[in-house]
N, C-alpha and C positions, 0 to 999 in steps of 0.2 A: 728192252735190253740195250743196253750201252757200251762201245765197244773201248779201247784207251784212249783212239784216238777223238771217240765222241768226248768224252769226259774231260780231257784236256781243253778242248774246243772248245766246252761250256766253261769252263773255268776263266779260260781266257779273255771269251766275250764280257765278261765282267768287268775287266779292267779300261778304266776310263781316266777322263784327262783329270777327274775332281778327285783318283783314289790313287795315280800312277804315283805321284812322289811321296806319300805315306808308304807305300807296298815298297817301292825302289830303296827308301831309307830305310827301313829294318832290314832289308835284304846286302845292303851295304856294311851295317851295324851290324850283323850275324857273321859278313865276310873278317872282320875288323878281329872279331871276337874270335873268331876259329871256331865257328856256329854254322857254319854254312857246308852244304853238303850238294853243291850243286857245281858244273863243269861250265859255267857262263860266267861271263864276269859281271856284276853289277857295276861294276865303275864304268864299264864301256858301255851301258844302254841307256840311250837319252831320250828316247820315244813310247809312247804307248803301243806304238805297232813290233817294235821291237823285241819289249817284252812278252806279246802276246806270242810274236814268234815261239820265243825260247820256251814258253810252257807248252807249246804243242807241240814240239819237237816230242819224238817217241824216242824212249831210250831212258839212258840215266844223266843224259846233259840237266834235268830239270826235276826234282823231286817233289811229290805233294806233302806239302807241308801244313801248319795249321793257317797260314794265309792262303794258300793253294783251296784246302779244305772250306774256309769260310765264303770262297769266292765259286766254288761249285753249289755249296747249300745258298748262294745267292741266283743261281742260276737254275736249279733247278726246286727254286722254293719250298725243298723241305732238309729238315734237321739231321745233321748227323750226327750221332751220337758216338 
């Protein structure tokens, strides 16, 4: 069993220096778009540790979304459907 603040955790540990500015630029592009449903700003995080913050923050500052989703089934190497 996995608790939210387990799952955010794992989600986070995923992100790395070789995926942080793909994940940050569609996160930016979704702000741009009025796509974005999240209480952080993408223009103001410039680090991997930063980000990693904002998704383990508990609450609604951080939504799972289908990059959220992709980077927990990376973390816990199985499929979600």
């Amino acid at each position: 069993m996995y608790s939210c603040s387990d799952i955010r955790k794992i989600a986070a540990e995923q992100v790395n220096e070789s995926n942080f500015d793909m994940i940050l630029e569609n996160y930016k592009i979704m702000n741009i778009e009025g796509e974005f449903d999240g209480y952080w700003d993408p223009e103001n995080t410039s680090s991997v540790d930063e980000l990693r913050s904002e998704i383990k923050q508990v609450g609604d500052n951080f939504w799972g979304d289908h990059i959220i989703i992709q980077l927990l089934q990376e973390g816990l190497k199985k499929n979600i459907v």
